[in-house]
MDAnalysis code that builds the backbone (N, CA, C; Angstrom):
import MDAnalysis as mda
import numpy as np

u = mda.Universe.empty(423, n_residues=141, atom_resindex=np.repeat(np.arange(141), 3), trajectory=True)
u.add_TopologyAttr("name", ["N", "CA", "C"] * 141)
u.add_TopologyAttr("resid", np.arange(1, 142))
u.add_TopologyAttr("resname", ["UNK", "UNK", "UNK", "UNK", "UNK", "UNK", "UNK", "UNK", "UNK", "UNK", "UNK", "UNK", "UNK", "UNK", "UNK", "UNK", "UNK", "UNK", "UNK", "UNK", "UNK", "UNK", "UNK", "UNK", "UNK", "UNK", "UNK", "UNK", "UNK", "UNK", "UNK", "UNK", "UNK", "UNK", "UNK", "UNK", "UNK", "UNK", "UNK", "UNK", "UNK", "UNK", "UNK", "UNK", "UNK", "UNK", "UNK", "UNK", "UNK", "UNK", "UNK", "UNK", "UNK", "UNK", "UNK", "UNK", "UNK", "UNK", "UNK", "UNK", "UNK", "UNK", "UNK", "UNK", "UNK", "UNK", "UNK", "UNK", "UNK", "UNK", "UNK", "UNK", "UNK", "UNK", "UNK", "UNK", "UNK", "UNK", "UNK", "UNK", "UNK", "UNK", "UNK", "UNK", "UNK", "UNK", "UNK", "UNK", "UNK", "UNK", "UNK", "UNK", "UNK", "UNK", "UNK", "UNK", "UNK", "UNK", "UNK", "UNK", "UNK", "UNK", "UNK", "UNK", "UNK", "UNK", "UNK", "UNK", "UNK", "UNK", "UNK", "UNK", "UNK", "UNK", "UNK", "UNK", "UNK", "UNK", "UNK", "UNK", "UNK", "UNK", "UNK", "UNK", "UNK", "UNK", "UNK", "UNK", "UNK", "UNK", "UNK", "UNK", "UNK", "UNK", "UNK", "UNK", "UNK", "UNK", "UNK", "UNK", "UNK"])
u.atoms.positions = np.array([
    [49.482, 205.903, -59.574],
    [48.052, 205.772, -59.839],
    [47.762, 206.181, -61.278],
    [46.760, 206.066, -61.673],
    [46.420, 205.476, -63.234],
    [45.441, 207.494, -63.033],
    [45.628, 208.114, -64.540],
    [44.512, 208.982, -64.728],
    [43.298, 209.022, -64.541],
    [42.563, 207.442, -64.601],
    [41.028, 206.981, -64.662],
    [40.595, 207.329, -62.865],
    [41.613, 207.018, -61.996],
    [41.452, 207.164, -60.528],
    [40.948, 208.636, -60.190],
    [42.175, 209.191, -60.842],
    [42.591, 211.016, -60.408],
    [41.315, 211.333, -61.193],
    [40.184, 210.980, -62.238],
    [39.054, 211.907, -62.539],
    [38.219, 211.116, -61.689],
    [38.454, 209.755, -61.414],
    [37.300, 209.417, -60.862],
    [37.028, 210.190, -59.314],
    [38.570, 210.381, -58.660],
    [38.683, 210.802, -57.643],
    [37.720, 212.524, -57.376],
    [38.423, 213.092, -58.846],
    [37.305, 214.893, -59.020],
    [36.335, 214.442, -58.612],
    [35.717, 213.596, -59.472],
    [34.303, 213.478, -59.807],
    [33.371, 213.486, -58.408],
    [33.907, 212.630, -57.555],
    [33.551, 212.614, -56.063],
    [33.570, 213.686, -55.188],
    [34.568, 214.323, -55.359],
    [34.565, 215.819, -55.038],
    [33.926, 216.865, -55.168],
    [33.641, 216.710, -56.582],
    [32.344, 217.403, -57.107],
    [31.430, 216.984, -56.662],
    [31.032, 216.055, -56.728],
    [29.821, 215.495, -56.203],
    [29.523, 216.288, -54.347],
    [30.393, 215.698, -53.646],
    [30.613, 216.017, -52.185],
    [30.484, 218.123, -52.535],
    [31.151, 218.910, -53.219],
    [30.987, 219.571, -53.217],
    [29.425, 220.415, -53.113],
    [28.851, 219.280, -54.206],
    [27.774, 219.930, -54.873],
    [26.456, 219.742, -53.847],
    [26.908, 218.553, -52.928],
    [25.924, 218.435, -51.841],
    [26.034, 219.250, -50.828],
    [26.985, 219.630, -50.348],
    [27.304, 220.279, -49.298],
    [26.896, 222.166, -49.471],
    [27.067, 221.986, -50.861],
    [26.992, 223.602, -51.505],
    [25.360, 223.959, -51.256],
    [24.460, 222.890, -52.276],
    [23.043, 222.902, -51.707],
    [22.455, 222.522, -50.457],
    [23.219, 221.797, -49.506],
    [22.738, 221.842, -47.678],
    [23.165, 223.013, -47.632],
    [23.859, 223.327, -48.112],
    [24.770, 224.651, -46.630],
    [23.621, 226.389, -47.376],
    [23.421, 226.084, -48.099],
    [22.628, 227.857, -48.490],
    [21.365, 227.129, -48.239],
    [20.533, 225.771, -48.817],
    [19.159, 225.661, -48.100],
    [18.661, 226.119, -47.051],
    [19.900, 225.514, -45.681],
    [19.628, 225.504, -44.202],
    [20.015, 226.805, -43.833],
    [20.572, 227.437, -44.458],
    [21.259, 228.595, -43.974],
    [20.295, 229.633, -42.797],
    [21.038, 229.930, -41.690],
    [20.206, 230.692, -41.305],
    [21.021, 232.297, -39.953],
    [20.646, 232.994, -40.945],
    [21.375, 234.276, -39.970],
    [21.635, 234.421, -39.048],
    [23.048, 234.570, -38.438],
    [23.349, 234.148, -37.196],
    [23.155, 235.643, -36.272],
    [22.799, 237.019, -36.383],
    [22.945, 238.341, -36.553],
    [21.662, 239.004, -36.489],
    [20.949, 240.057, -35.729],
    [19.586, 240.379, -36.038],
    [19.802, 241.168, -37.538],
    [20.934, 241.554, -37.754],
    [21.288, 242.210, -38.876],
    [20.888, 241.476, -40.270],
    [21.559, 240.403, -40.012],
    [21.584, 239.193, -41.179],
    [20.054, 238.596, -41.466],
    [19.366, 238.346, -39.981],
    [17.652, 237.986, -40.446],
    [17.110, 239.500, -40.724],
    [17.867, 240.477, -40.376],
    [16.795, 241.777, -41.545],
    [16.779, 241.545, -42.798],
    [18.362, 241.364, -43.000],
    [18.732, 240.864, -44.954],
    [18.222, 239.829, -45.412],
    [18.043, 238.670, -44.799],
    [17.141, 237.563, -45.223],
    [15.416, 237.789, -45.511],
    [15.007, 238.522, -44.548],
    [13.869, 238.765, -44.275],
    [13.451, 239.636, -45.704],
    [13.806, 240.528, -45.815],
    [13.801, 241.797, -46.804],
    [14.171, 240.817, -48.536],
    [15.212, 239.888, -48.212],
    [15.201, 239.223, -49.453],
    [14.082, 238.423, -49.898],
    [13.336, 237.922, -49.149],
    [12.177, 237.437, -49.481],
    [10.770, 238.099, -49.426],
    [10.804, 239.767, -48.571],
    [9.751, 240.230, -49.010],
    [10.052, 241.328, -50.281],
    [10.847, 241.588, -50.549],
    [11.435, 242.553, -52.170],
    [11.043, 241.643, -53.192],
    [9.988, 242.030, -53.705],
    [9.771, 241.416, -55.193],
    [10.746, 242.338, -56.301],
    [10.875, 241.333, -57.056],
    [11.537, 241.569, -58.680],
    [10.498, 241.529, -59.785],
    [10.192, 242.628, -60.451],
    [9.035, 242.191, -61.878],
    [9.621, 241.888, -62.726],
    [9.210, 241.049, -63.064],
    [9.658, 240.320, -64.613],
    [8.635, 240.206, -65.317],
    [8.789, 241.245, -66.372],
    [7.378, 241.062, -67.192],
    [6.143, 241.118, -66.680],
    [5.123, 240.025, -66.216],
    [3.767, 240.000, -66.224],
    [3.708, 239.450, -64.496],
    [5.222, 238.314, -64.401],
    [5.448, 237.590, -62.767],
    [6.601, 238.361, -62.316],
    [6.196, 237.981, -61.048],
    [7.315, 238.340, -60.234],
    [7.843, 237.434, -59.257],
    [8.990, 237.637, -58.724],
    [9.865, 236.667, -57.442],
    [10.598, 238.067, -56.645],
    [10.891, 237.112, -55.264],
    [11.945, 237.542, -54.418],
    [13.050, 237.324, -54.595],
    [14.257, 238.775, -54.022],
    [15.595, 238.059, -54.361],
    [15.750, 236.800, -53.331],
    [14.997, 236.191, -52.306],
    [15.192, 235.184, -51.822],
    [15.103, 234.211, -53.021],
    [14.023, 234.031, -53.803],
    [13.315, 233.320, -54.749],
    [14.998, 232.827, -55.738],
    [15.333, 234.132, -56.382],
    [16.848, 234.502, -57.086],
    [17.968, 234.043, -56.146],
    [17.754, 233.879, -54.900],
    [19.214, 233.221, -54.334],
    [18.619, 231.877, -54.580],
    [18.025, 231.164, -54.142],
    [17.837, 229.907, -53.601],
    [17.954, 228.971, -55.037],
    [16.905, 229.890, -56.174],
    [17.012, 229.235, -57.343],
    [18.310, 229.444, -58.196],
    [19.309, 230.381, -58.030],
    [20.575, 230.636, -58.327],
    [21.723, 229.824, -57.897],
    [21.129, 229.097, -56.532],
    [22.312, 228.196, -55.737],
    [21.612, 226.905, -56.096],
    [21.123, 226.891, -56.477],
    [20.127, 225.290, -57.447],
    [20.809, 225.115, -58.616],
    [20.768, 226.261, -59.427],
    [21.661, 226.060, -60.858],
    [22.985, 226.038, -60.691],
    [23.696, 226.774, -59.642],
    [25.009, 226.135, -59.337],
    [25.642, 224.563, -58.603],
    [24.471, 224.231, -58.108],
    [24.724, 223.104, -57.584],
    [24.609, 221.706, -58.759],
    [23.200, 222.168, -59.664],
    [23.501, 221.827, -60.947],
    [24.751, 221.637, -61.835],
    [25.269, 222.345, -61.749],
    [26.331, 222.614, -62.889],
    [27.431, 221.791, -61.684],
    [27.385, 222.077, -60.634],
    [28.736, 220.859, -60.293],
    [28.351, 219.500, -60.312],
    [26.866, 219.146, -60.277],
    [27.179, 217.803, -60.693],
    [27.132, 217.352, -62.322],
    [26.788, 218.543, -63.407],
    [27.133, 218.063, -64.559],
    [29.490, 218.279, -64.411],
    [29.683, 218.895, -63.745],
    [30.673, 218.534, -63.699],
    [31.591, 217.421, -63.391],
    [30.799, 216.650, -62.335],
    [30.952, 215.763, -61.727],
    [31.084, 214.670, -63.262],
    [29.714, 214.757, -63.939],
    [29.690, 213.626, -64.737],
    [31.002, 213.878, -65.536],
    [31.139, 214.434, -65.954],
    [32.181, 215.011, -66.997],
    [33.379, 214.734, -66.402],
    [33.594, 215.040, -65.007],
    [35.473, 214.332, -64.834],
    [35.032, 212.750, -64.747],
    [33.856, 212.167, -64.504],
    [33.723, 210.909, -64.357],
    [34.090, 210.433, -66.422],
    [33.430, 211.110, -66.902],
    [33.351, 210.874, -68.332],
    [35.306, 210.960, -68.777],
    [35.805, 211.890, -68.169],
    [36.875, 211.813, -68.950],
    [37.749, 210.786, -68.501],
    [37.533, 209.898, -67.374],
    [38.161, 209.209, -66.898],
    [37.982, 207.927, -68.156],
    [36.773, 207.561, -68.437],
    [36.646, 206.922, -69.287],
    [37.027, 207.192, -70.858],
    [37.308, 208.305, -71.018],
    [38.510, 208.821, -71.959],
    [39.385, 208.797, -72.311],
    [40.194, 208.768, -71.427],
    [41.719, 208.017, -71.174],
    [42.057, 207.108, -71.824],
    [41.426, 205.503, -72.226],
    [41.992, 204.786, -72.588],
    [41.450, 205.116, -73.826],
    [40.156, 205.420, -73.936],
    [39.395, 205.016, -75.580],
    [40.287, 206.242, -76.093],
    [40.042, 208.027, -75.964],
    [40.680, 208.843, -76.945],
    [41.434, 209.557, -76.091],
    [42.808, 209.704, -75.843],
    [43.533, 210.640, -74.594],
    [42.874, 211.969, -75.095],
    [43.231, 212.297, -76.550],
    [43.207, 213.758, -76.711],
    [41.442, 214.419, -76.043],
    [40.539, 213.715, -76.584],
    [39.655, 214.089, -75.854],
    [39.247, 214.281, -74.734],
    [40.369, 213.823, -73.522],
    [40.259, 213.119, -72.468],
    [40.931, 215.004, -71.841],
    [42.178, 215.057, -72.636],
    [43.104, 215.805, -72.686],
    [41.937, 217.180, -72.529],
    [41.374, 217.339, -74.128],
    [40.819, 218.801, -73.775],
    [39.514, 218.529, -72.975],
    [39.168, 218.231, -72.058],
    [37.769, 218.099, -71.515],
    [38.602, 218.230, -69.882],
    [39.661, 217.620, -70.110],
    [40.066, 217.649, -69.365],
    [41.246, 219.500, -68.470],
    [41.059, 220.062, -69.247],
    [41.865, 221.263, -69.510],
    [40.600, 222.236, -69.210],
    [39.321, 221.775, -69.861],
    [38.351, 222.592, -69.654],
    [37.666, 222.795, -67.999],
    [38.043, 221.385, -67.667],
    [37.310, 221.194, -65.807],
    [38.653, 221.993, -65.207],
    [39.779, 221.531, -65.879],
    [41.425, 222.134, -64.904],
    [40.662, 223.995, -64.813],
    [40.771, 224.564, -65.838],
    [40.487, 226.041, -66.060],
    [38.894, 226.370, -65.263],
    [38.474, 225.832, -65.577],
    [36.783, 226.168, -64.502],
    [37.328, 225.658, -63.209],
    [37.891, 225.155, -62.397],
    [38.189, 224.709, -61.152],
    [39.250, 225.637, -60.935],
    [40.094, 226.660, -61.525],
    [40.861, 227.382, -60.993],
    [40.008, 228.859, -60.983],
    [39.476, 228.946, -62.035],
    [38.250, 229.977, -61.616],
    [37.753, 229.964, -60.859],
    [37.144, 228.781, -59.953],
    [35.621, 228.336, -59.152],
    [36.891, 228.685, -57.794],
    [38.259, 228.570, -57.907],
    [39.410, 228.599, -56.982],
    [39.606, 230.353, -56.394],
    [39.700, 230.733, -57.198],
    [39.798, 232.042, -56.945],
    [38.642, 232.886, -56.733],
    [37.378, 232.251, -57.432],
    [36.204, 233.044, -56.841],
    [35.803, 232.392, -55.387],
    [36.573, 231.393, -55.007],
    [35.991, 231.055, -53.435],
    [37.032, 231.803, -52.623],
    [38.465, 231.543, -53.312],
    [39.484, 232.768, -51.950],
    [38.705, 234.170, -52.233],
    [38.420, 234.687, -53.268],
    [37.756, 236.385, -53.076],
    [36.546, 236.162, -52.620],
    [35.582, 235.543, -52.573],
    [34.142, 235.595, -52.271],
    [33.756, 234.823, -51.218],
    [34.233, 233.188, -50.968],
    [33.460, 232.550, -49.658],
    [34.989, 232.370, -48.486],
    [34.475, 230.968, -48.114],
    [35.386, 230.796, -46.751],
    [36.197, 229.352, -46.980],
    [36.629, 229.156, -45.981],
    [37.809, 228.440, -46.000],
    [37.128, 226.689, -46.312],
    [36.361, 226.191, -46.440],
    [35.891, 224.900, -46.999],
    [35.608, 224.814, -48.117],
    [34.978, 226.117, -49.289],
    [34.972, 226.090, -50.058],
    [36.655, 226.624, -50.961],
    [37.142, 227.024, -50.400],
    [38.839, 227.141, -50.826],
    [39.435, 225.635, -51.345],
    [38.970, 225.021, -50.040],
    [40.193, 223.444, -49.268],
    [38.770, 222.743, -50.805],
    [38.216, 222.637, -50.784],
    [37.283, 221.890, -52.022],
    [37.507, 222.446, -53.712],
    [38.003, 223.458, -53.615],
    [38.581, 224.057, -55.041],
    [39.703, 223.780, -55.324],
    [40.551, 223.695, -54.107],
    [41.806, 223.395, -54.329],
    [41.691, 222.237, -54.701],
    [41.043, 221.089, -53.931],
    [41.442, 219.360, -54.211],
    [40.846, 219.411, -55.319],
    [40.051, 219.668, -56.094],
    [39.402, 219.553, -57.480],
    [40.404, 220.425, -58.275],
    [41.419, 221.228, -58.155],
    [42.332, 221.920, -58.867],
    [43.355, 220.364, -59.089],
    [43.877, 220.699, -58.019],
    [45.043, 219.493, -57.470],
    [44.650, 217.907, -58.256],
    [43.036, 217.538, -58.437],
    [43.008, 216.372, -58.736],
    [42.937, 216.204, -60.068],
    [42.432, 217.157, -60.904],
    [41.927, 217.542, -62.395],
    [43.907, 217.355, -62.791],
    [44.185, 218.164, -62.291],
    [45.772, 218.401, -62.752],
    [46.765, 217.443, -62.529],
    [46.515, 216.207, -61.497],
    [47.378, 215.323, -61.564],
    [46.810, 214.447, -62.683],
    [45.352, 214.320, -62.854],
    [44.601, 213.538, -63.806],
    [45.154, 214.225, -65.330],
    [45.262, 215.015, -65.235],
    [46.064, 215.804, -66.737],
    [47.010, 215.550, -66.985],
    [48.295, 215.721, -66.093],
    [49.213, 214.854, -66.159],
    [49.830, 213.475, -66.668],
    [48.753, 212.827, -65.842],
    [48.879, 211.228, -66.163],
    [48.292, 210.774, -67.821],
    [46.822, 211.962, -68.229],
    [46.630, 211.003, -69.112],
    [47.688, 211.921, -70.281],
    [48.378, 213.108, -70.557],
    [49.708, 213.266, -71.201],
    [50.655, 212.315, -71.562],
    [50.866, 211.512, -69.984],
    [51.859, 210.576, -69.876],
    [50.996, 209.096, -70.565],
    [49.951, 208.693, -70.876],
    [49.411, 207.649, -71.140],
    [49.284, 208.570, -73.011],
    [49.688, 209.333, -73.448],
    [48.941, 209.461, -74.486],
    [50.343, 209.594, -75.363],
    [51.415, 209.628, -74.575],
    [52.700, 209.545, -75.628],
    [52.891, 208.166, -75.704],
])
């Protein structure tokens, strides 16, 4: 398979990631009387900021918005480097090195911090960035 596949392939991943990331904390809902105290309390605890204020509910929800953000500017970007490949490898190369290194980060902060779907989704975006690195190496000698 050609490099243009293996980013186009991330890119989908990301994408799928980035939807699933914003369903799954939107809907979220405490399974625990424990867990709806912590929910509950996160949205009545205000934060002052200056003159306004928010809840840390306010700070999760809008915090898992900007992350869901940023995976689909990721998304564009392995889509972009796919189209890289033929026009400039090297650019293709470091853009491509930059998603490899943020996807092994985003890898290890899901084995220390979440659960096993967000692992199996870091990994295939590890796994796909890196065969896509590979190939366009091999297209650029």
């Amino acid at each position: 398979m050609k490099a243009v596949l293996w980013f186009r392939i991330a890119s989908v991943l990301l994408l799928i990631f980035a939807a699933g990331h914003t369903v799954g904390f939107l809907t979220f809902k405490a399974a625990t009387p424990d867990g709806q105290e912590v929910w509950s309390s996160m949205n009545n605890v205000r934060l002052p900021m200056g003159k306004s204020s928010f809840t840390y509910g306010n700070f999760y929800i809008g915090f898992g918005l900007f992350v869901s953000a940023l995976f689909i500017l990721e998304a564009f970007l392995a889509w972009y480097c796919g189209r890289l490949v033929s026009q400039y490898s090297a650019g293709a190369i470091t853009l491509g090195w930059c998603l490899f290194v943020l996807q092994l980060v985003c890898l290890a902060l899901s084995w220390r911090y979440f659960g096993g779907i967000q692992i199996v989704m870091s990994l295939l975006t590890v796994v796909t960035v890196s065969v896509a690195l590979w190939l366009t190496y091999r297209f650029a000698r």
